[in-house]
C-alpha positions in Angstrom: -43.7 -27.6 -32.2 -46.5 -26.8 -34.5 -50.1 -27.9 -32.7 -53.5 -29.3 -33.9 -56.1 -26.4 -34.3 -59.8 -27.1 -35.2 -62.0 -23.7 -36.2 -65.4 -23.7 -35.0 -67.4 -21.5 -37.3 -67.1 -22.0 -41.2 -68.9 -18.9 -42.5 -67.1 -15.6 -44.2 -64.7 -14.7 -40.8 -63.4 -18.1 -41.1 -61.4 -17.6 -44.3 -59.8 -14.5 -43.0 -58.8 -16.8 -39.5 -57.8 -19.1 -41.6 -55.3 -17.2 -43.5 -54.3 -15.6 -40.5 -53.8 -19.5 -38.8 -51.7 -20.1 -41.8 -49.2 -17.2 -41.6 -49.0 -17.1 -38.0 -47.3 -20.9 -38.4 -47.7 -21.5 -34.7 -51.2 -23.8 -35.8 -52.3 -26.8 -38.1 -55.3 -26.2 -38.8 -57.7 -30.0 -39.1 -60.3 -29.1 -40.2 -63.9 -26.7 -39.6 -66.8 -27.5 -37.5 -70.1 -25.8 -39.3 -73.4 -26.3 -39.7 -75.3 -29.2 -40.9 -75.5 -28.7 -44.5 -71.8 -27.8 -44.7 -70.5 -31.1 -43.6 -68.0 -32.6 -46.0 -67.7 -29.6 -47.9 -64.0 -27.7 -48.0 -63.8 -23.9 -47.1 -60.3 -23.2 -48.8 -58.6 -26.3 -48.7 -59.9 -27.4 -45.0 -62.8 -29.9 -44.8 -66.0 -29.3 -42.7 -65.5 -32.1 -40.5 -68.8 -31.8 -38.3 -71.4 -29.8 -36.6 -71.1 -28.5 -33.0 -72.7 -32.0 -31.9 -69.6 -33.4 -32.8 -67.1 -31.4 -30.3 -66.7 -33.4 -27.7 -65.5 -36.1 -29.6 -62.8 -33.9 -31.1 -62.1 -32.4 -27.8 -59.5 -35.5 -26.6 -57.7 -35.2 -30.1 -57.3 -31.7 -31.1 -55.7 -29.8 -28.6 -56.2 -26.0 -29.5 -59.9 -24.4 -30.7 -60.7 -20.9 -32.1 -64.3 -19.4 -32.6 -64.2 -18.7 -36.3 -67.8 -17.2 -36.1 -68.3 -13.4 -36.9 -70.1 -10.7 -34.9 -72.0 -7.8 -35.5 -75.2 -7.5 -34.2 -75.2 -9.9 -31.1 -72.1 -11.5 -29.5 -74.2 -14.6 -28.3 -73.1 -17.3 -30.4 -69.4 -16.7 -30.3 -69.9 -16.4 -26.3 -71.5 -19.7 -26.8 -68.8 -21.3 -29.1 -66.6 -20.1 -26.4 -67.5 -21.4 -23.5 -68.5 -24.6 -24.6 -65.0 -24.9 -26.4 -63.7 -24.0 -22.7 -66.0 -26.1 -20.4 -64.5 -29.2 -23.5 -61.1 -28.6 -22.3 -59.6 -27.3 -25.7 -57.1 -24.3 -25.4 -58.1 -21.2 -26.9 -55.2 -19.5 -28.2 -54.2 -16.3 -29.0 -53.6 -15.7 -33.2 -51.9 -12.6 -33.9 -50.9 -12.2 -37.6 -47.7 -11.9 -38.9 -47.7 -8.2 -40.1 -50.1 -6.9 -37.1 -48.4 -4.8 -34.4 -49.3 -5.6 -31.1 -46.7 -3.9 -28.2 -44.8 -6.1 -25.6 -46.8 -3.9 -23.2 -50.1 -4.7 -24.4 -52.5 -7.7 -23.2 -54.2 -9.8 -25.1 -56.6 -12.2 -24.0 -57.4 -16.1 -24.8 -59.4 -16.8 -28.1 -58.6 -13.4 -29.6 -57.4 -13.1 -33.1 -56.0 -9.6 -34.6 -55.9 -9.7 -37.7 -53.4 -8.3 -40.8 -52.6 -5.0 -40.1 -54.2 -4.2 -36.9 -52.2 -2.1 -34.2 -52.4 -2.7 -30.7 -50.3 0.3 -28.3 -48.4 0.2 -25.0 -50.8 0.0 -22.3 -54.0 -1.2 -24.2 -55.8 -4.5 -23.1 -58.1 -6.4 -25.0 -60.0 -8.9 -23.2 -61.3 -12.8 -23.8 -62.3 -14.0 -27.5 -62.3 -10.8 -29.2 -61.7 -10.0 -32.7 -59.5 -6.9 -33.7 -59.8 -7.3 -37.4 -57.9 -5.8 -40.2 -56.1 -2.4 -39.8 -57.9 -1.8 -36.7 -56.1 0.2 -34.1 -56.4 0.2 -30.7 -54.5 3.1 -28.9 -52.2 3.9 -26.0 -54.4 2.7 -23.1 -57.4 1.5 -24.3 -59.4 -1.2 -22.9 -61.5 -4.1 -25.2 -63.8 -6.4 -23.1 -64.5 -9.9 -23.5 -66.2 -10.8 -26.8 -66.0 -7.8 -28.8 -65.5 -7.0 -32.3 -63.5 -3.9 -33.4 -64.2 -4.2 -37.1 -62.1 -3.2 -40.3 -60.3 0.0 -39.7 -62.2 1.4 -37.1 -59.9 3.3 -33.7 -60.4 3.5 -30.3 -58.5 6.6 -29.1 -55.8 6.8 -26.0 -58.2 5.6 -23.0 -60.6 4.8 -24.6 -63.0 1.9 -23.3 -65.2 -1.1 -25.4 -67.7 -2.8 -23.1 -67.9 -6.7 -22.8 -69.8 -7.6 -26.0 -69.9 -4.6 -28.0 -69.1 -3.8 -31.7 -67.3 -1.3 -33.5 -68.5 -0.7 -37.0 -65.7 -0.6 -40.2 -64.1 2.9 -40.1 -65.4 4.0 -36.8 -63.7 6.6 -34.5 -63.9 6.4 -30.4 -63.1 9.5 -29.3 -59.9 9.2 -26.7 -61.1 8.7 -23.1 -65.1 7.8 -24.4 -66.5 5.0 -22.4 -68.6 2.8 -24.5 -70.9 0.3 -22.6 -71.6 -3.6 -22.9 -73.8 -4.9 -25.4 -73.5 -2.0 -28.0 -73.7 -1.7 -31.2 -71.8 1.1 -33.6 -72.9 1.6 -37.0 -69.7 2.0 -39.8 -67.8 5.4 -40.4 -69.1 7.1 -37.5 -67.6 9.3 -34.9 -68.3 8.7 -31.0 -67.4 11.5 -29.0 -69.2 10.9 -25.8 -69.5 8.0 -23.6 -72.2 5.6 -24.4 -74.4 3.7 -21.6 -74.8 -0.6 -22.0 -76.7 -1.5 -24.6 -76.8 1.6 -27.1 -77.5 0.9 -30.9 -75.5 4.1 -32.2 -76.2 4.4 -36.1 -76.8 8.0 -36.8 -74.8 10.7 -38.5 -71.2 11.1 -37.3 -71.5 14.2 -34.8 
């Protein structure tokens, strides 16, 4: 039985959840919460019904939530998003779309979307409201925490290792086994090949 989905976030990421939403076929999708100023407009065909004020009133109708707010510099406001969609009693579900790969021996946590094309291996985990997003590929082993973003076709290697919070830049490479901290930040098209401590900003030349 198809259940009610509301998307909190109505920026850029929430077209692509959307379209994911739509193939997956698991979710109807009511509507957007947004900002102010986007109340009563339509991103696709789905209305901006209100602003985060508005959730707990939403909370006893629509039974499923998904943070449709993007991340690249900080992870604060989907953490946010999160728990407060959490602490409302929705259910934050898992969306996997329709042509990703994601192994029976892989785990995937609640609130995580991957998106079209991603690959997900035997023995990786990815953890709480993360985003694997298009033609990512997370390898044999490796470990995403909580609240990350692993961005257009980037790769974390075979063991590799994303700290809570943390973001992998579009076309990025983690060399297998590397460690990267919590609360980092990698630039796009770069190479890691060492382990990185918490809360590195790595946005140099690939080496």
């Amino acid at each position: 039985m198809t259940k009610n989905l509301i998307l909190i976030g109505a920026g850029g990421h929430a077209l692509s959840c959307i379209d994911v939403v739509e193939q997956a076929g698991r979710y109807r999708i009511v509507g957007l919460i947004g900002m102010s100023n986007e109340v009563g407009k339509r991103v696709l065909s789905y209305e901006v019904l209100g602003t985060d004020d508005d959730l707990p009133g939403y909370a006893g109708q629509i039974e499923a939530a998904l943070v449709a707010v993007g991340q690249i510099k900080s992870a604060s406001r989907r953490v946010a998003i999160f728990e407060r969609a959490r602490q409302l009693g929705f259910s934050l579900p898992t969306i996997v779309a329709e042509d990703a790969i994601v192994s029976r021996h892989a785990s995937l946590g609640a609130g995580t979307i991957v998106m079209h094309g991603a690959v997900i291996n035997a023995g990786a985990s990815v953890g709480l409201n993360a985003i694997v997003n298009s033609q990512a590929l997370i390898e044999h082993g490796a470990k995403v925490g909580d609240h990350c973003h692993v961005s257009t076709g980037a790769i974390l290697n075979g063991e590799a290792s994303l700290g809570a919070r943390s973001f992998v830049g579009s076309r990025s490479v983690v060399r297998e086994g590397v460690q990267v901290g919590s609360d980092c930040l990698i630039g796009m098209g770069l190479s890691v090949r060492r382990s990185l401590p918490d809360n590195t900003r790595y946005t140099g030349e690939a080496a």
